[in-house]
C-alpha positions in Angstrom: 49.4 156.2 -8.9 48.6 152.5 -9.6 50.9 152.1 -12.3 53.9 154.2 -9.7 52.8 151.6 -7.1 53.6 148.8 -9.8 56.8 150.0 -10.7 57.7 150.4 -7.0 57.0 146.9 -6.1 58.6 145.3 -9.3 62.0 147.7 -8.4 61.5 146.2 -4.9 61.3 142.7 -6.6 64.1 143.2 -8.5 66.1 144.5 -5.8 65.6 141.7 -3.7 66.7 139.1 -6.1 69.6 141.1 -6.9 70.8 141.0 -2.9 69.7 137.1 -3.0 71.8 136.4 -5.9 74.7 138.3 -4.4 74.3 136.8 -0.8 76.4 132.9 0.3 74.1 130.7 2.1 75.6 130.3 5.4 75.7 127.0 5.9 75.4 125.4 9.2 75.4 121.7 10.6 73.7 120.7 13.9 75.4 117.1 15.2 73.2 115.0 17.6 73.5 111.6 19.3 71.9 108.5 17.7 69.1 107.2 19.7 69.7 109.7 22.3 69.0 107.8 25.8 68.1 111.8 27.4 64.9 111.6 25.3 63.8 107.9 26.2 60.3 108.2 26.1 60.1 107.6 30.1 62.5 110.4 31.1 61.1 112.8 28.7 57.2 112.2 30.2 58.9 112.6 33.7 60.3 115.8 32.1 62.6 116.5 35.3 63.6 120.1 35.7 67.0 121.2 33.9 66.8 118.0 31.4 66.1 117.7 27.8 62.3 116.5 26.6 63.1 116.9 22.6 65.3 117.2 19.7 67.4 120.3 19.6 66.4 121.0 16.4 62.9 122.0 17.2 64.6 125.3 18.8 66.6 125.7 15.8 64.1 125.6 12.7 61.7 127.8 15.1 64.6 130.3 15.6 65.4 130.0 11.6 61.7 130.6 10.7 61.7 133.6 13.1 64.5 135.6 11.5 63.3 134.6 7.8 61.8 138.1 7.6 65.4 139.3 8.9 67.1 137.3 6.6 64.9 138.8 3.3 65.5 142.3 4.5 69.0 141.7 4.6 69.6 139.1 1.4 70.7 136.9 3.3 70.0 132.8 4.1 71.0 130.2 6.1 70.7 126.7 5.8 71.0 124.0 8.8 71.4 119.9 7.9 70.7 117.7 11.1 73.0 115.0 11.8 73.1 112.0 13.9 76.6 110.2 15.1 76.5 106.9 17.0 79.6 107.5 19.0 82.4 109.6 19.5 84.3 108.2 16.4 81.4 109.1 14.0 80.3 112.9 15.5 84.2 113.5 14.5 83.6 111.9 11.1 80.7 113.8 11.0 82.1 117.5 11.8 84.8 117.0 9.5 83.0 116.0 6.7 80.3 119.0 7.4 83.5 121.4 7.4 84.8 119.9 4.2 81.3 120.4 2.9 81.5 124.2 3.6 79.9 124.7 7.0 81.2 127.9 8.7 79.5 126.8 12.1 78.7 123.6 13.6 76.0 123.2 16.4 76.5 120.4 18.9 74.0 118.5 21.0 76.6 116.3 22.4 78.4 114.8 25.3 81.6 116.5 27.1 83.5 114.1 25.6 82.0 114.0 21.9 82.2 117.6 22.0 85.9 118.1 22.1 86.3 115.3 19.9 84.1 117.3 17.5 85.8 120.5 17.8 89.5 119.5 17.6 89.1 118.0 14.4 87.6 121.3 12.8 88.9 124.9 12.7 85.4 126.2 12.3 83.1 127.8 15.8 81.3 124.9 17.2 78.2 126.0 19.2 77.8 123.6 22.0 73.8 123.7 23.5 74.1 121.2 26.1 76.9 120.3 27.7 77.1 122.2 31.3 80.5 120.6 32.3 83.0 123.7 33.5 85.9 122.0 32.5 84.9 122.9 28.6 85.1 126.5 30.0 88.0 125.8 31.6 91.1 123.1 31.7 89.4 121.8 28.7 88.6 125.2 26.4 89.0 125.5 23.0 89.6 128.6 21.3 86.6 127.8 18.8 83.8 125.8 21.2 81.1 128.6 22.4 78.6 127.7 25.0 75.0 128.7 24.9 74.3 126.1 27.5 75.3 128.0 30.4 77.4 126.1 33.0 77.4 123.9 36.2 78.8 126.7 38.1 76.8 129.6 36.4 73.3 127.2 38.0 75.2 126.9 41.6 76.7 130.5 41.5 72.6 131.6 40.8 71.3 129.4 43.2 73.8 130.5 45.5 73.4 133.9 45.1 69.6 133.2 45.8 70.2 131.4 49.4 72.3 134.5 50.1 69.7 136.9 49.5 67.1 134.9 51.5 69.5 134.1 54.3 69.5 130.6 54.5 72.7 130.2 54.8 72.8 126.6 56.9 72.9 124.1 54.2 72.5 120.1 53.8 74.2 119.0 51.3 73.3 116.1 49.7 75.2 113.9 47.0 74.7 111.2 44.4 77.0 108.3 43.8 78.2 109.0 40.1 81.3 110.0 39.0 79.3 113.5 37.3 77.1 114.1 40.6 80.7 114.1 42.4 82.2 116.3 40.3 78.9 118.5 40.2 79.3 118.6 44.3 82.5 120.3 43.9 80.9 122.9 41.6 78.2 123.3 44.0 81.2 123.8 46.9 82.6 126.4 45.0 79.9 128.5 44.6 78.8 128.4 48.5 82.1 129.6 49.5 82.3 132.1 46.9 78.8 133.7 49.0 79.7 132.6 52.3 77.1 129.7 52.3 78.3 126.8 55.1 77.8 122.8 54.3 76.7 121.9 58.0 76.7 118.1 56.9 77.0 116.2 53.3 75.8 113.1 53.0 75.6 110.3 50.2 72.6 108.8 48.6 72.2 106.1 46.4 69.0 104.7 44.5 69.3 100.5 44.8 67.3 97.7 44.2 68.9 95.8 46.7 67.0 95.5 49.9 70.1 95.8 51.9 71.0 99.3 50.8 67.2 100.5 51.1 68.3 103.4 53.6 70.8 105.1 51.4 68.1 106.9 49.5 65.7 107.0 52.8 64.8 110.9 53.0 63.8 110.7 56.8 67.4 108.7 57.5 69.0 111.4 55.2 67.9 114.7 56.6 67.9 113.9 60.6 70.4 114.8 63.1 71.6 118.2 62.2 69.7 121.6 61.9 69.7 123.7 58.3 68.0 126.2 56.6 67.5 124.1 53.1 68.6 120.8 51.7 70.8 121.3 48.0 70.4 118.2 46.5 72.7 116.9 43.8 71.2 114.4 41.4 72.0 114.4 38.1 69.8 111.2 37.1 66.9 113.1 38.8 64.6 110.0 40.3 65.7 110.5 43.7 65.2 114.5 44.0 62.2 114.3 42.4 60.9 112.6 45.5 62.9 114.4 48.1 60.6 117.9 48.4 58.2 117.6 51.7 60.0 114.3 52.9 62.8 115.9 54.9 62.7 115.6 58.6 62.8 119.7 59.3 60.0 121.6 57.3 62.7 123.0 55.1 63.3 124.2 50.9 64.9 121.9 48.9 67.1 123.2 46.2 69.5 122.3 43.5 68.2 119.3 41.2 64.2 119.0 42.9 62.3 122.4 44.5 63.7 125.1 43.4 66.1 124.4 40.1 68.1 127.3 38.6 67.8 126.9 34.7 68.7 128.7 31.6 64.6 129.1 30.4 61.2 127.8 31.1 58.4 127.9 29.9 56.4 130.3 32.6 58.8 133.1 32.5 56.7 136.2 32.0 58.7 138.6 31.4 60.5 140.2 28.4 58.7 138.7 25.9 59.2 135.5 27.1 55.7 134.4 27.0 55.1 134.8 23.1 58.9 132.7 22.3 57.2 129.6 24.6 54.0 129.9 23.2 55.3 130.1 19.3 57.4 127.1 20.4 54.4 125.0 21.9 52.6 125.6 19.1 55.5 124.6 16.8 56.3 121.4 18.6 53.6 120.6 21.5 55.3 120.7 24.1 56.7 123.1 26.6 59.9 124.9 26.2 62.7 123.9 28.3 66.3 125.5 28.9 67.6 122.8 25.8 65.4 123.9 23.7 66.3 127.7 24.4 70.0 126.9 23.9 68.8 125.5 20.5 67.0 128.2 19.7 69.5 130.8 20.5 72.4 128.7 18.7 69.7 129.6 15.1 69.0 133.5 16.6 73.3 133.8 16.0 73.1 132.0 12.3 70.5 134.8 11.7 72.5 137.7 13.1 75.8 136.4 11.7 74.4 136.0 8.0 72.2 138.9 8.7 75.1 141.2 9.5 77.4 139.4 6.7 75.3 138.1 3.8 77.8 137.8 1.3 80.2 136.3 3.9 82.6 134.8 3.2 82.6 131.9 6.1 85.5 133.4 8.0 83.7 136.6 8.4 80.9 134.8 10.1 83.3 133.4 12.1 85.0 136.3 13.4 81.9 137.9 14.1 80.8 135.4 16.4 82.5 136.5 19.1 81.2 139.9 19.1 77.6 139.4 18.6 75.2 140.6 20.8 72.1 138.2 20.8 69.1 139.0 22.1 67.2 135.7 24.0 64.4 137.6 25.6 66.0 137.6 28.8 65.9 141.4 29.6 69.7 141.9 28.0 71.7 141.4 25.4 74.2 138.6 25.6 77.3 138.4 24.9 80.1 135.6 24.5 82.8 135.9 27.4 86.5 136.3 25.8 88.0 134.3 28.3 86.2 130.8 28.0 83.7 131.3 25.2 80.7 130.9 27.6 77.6 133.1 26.8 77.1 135.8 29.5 72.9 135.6 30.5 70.5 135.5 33.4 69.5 132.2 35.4 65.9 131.8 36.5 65.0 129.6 39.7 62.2 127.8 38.8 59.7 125.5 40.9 58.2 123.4 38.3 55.0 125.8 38.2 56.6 129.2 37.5 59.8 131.6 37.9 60.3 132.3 41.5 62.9 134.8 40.5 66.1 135.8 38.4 70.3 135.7 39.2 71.9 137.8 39.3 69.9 138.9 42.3 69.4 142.5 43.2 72.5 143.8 45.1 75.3 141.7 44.0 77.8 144.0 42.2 80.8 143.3 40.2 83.1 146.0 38.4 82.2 145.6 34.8 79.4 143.4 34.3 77.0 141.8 37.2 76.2 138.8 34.3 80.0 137.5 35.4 78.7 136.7 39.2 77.8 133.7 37.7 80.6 131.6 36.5 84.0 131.9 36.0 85.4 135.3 35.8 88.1 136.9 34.1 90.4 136.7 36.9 90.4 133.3 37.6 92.1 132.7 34.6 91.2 128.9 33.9 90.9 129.1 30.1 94.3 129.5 28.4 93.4 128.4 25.1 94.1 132.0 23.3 91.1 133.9 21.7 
């Protein structure tokens, strides 16, 4: 029996490094900023709800260790290189040269604008995990940028949803002064007419240290003379919401960027397994797990199910593949990349800081194929029309 179990295991062995030595390395290349200003020591410590506290590629060596064990079974491996670009000339130089090198998928931590720089100078997928802009998913698609990060109007659509369900349907709206919290106040309009939500007043803020414009950022000033059920506040910077919960004038919620935030993950979800991916990634990396870091870590969970599925490749079968996987990012469902905008179809959770107060879509909203496409843009809306 002992020398049976010795030949077993050496056939095993041998078997193994015959699927290894038949197997390509899918090779990956993850592109991030150069002394990223969203990870300033300051911010991060602040660690403001829906904003980055680390380097995406904590989630994606924790999501590569993971699926090791899936990637033995199969023969497969995958290999990821971290690189850094100073500005939008060098993340280009960077993706092209990575592509030249023979990556079949690049993983982008960038900005809006980076980002299509990056993928209209390769042919290869690019994985973006943190841009949230909807033009990407719309005006501005590309046949071969998928999002992980899920959008601007996939977080209003949720939060939306949310108000509806809880009837507070009187809302104060109010705005930042930057170009992005404009166009993120538009996104937020979109979504409130979509579920019959009414803006009773929006007013401007703006965070100064001049004396003179001391009252533009004064809660009390801000949220008097109207009635409302709950304030949405629109801050992308994030100092000025953080202070805005328990200040207004009316003993009301505050929603949107401060009180209760939709996200793509954190770290108190219970649900779903949930718990043991935050706690493998605090131990990992000691900190919490935020919705970056998730995005991250799903981008390595689709290396692993590409090369996985494919582990001889070659890199266009990786490719093509892509677009049909189904990824599971213990979330209750398996997700799936939309064909019309490349956006990947998953829950939001509504968070508080402290815990997950609940989960969009909410119970009740219907939609005739999938209920995931309440949040976003749908099919119909047709404002992708790169072809895929």
């Amino acid at each position: 029996m002992k020398r049976l179990a010795l030949g077993l295991a050496a056939a095993l062995t041998l078997s193994a490094a015959a699927l290894a030595a038949q197997a390509a390395t899918l090779k990956a290349t993850l592109i991030v900023p150069d002394d990223d200003e969203r990870l300033d020591r300051s911010r991060a410590e602040r660690a403001y709800l829906g904003h980055p506290t680390g380097p995406a590629e904590d989630g994606v060596k924790l999501a590569l260790e993971e699926g090791q064990f899936e990637l033995d079974a199969a023969g497969a491996a995958v290999e990821v290189q971290t690189e850094e670009a100073a500005d939008l000339a060098a993340a280009r130089t960077t993706a092209v040269a990575a592509e030249k090198a023979g990556a079949a998928v690049l993983i982008a931590d960038l900005p809006a604008e980076w980002l299509l720089a990056v993928t209209d100078a390769v042919k290869i997928p690019v994985l973006n995990v943190s841009a949230a802009a909807d033009p990407l998913r719309g005006a501005n698609c590309r046949a071969n940028l998928f999002h992980i990060m899920p959008s601007e109007r996939m977080r209003a659509d949720a939060l939306a949803q949310t108000l509806l369900s809880r009837k507070w349907s009187k809302l104060l709206l109010l705005v930042g002064s930057s170009p992005i919290d404009q166009q993120r106040a538009q996104v937020v309009q979109a979504a409130l007419k979509r579920y019959g939500l009414q803006v009773v007043a929006n007013k401007p803020f703006k965070l100064s240290a001049d004396p003179r414009e001391r009252n533009l950022a004064n809660p009390l000033l801000l949220t008097a003379g109207t009635q409302y059920d709950a304030v949405w506040v629109v801050d992308s910077d994030g100092e000025f919401a953080r202070a805005l919960p328990y200040r207004t004038v009316l003993p009301r919620p505050v929603v949107g960027d401060a009180g209760l935030v939709p996200v793509g993950w954190h770290a108190q979800f219970e649900r779903f397994g949930a718990p043991q991916v935050s706690r493998r990634f605090h131990k990992a990396t000691d900190r919490p797990m935020t919705a970056h870091d998730w995005s991250a870590w799903m981008a390595g969970k689709a290396l692993v199910a590409l090369a996985s599925a494919h582990p001889k490749g070659p890199n266009t079968a990786w490719q093509q593949a892509l677009g049909k996987a189904q990824l599971d990012g213990s979330k209750g469902v398996s997700m799936t990349f939309r064909p019309w905008d490349g956006q990947l179809r998953q829950p939001i959770l509504l968070t508080d800081g402290q815990g997950v107060i609940s989960q969009a879509p909410i119970e009740g909203i219907l939609h005739p194929t999938n209920v995931l496409d309440t949040l976003g843009t749908d099919a119909g809306e047709k404002l992708c029309k790169a072809p895929r």
